[in-house]
N, C-alpha and C positions, 0 to 999 in steps of 0.2 A: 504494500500500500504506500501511495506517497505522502510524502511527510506534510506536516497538517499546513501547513503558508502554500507549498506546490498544489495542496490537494482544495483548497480554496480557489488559491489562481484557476483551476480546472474548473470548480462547481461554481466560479462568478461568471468565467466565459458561457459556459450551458446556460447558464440561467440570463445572462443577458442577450442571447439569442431569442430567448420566450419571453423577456419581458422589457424590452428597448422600448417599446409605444407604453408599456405598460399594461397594466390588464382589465381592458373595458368590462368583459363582463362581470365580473367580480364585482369593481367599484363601483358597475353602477347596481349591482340588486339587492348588496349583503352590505348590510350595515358593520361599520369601522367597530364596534363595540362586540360583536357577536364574536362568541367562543363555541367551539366545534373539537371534536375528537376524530381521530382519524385511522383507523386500521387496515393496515397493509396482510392483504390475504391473498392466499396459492390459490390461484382458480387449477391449477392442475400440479402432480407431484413435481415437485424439484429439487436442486441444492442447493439452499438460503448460502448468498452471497450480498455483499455492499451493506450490511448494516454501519458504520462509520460514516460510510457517504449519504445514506439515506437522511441518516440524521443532521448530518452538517448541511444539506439542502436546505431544510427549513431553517435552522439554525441563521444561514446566512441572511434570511431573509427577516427574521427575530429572533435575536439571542434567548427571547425570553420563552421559546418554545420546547417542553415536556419531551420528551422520548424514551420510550421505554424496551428495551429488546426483549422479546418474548420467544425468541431462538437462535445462537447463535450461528454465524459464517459456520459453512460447513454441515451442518447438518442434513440431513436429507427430512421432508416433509410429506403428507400427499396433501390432493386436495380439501379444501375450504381450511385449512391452520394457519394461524396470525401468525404473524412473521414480526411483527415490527408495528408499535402503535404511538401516535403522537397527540399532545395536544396543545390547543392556542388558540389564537386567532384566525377563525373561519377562513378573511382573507388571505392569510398566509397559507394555511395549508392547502386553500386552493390553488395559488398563485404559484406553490412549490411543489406543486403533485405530479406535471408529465416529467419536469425536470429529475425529478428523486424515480420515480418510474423507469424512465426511460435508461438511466445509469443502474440499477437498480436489476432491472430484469436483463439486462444484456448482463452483467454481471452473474447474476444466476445460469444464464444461459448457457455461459461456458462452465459454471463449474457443475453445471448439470452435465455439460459433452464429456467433459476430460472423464468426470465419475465413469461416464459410461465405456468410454476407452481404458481404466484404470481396471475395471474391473473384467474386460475381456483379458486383460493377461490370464496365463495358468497359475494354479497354485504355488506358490515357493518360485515363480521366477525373479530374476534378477534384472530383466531389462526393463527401463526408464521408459515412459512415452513423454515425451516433451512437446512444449509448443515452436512456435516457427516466427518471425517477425511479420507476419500476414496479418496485421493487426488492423481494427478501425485507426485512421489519423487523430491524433489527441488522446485516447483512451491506451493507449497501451499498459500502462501501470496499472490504472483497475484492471486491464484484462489479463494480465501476467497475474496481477495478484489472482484472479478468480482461476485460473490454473492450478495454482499450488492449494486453492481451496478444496479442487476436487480432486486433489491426491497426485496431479502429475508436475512435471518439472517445466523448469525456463530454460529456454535454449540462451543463446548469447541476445540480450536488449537491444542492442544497437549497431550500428557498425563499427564503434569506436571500440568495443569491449573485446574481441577476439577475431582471431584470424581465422577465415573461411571463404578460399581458393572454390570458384565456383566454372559452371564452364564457361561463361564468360570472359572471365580475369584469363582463365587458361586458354584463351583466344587471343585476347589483350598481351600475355604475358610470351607466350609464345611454348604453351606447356607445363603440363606436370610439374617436370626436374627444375625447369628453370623459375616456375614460378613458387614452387618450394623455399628454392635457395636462396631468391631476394625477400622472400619472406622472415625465412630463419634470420638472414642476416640485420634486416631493420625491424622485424616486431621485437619490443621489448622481449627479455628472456621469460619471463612470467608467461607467454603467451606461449599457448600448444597452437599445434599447425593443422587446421582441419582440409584434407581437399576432398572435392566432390569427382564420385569418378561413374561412369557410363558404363563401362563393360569391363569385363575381368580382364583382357588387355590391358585397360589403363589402370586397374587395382594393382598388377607386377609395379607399373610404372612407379605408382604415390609409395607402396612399400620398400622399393630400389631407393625412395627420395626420403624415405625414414618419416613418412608423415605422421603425426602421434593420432590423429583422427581421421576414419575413413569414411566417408559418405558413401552410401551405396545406392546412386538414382535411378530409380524404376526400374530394378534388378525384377527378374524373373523370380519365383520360391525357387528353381534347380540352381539359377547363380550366384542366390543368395545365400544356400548352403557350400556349393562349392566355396565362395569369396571366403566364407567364415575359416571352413575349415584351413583355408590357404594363410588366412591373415592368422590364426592362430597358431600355424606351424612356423610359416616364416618370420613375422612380428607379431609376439605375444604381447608386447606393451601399448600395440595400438588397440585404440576403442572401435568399435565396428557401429557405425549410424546407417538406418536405411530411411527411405526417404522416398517421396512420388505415388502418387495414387492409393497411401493407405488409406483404407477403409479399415469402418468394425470388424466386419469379420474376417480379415488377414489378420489380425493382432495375437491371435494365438498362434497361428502359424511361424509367424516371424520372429516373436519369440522362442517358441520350441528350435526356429532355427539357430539357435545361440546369438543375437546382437545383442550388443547393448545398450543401443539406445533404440527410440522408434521416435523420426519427428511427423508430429501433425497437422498441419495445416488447417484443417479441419476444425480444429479446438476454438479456434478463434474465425479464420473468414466463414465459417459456415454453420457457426450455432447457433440457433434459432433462442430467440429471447424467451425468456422463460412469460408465464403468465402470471402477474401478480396486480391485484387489482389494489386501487385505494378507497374504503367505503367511509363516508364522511357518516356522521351523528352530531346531534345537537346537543 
């Protein structure tokens, strides 16, 4: 989660998207004086995530506004359970309801997906499902944070944070070996060297280049057992990632093929917002 001044700066830009003219309807039906309670409920099962941000919505809009959590980040719920209930001024938790909504169930959303990627691994396995930087623009830190909510890992945040040789660069760079070696020699020593490789041809290559991470992109299951077995005879200390077209139901598979990690794309561009409704009272 971002620290509470960044996590502001995010919930003033949302909210002054919604409320730059202000908010006509509100001000003109609902008298300035009226007090209302407000209950944030699952219209369908999910994984309660954004409780922090929920609250800091209204918050921002009146310090003087009630929040109480009634389950925390992480849990799993089904339908019709409060999640989360505020109270104050009618205005306000009208005026702050799509904003905390809409952060809110995309939030759940993912950490609904990842659960359900988390939990198609085998019993006692040992490999990682991670996410991938396919993130909404501005949301990424809620949306990493709701990853780790539903049990899975963060890949590298940003571009600045680790090295990862894609086929790209390896077009730009002019290969493998060579883009290896300008790597080793200007990332900081802290950094492991991830490259991305297409076919068990260019797996020899990044292993010959001593890569300490191997991406495996939209490896067949027959390549992605041979690669394993190859990367663990020849380089035991590399980590083995696969990567491209996972879906749910490969994740047992490619597990049981020995990787170590599994990245997902999916966790984030493609989860569907969870459904959580806000029922106002007088």
């Amino acid at each position: 989660m971002l620290a509470p001044p960044l996590l502001d700066a995010l919930i003033d830009r949302v909210l002054e998207e919604d409320l730059h003219g202000g908010d006509l309807t509100t001000e003109s039906c609902i008298d300035d004086a009226a007090e209302a309670v407000g209950q944030a409920v699952a219209r369908k099962p999910l994984v309660v995530c954004g409780s922090a941000v929920f609250r800091r919505v209204f918050e921002r809009l009146d310090a003087t506004v009630r929040f109480e959590e009634l389950i925390a980040d992480g849990q799993a719920v089904e339908t019709d359970a409060v999640i989360w209930r505020v109270r104050g001024k009618a205005r306000v938790l009208l005026s702050g309801e799509r904003t905390a909504l809409n952060l809110t169930q995309r939030m759940s959303g993912v950490a609904t997906t990842a659960r359900r990627y988390v939990g198609a691994l085998p019993a006692g396995s040992r490999t990682r499902i991670t996410d991938t930087r396919k993130t909404t623009p501005g949301l990424r830190a809620l949306e990493r944070y709701a990853v780790r909510v539903g049990g899975a890992s963060n890949h590298r945040n940003d571009l600045g944070s680790a090295v990862l040789i894609k086929d790209n660069h390896l077009i730009a760079a002019g290969g493998i070996a060579k883009a290896i070696e300008r790597a080793r020699a200007r990332a900081p020593h802290t950094s492991k060297i991830e490259v991305e490789v297409a076919s068990l041809a260019e797996l020899e290559q990044a292993i010959a280049a001593r890569a300490d991470i191997i991406m495996l992109d939209n490896f067949s299951l027959a390549d992605v057992h041979a690669a394993v077995a190859r990367v663990r005879a020849a380089a035991p200390y590399a980590l083995i990632e696969v990567s491209g077209g996972i879906t749910l139901p490969r994740i047992a598979e490619l597990a049981a093929a020995g990787v170590d990690l599994i990245s997902v794309g999916a966790l984030t561009h493609s989860a569907p917002a969870a459904d959580i409704a806000l029922d106002l009272a007088l």
